[in-house]
C-alpha positions in Angstrom: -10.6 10.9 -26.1 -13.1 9.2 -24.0 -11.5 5.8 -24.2 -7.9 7.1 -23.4 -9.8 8.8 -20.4 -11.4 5.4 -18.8 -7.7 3.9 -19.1 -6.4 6.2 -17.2 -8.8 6.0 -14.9 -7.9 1.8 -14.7 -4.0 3.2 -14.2 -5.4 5.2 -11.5 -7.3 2.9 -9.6 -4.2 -0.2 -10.1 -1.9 2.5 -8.9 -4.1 3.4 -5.8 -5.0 -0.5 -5.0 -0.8 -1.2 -5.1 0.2 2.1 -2.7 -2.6 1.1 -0.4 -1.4 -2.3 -0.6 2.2 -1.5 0.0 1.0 0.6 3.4 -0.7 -2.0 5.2 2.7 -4.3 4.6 4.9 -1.2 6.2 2.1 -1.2 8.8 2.4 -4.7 9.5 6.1 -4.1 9.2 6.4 -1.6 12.2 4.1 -4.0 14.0 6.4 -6.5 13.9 9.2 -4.3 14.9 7.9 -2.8 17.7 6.9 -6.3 19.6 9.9 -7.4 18.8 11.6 -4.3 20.5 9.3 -5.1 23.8 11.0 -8.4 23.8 14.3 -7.2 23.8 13.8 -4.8 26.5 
């Protein structure tokens, strides 16, 4: 039981590292968007 417990902890943690991953690239995303909307205007 232990040793299913610490992989799922590892799941956890991989899972965590990609979501936080995937938010700085929609931050950097809506970065991008809005300087490029202050050059259109």
């Amino acid at each position: 039981a232990q040793l299913r417990e610490a992989s799922l902890q590892e799941e956890n943690a991989a899972y965590e590292k990609a979501i936080s991953n995937g938010q700085k690239q929609i931050q950097e995303k809506m970065q991008e968007a809005s300087i490029l909307e202050n050059k259109l205007k």
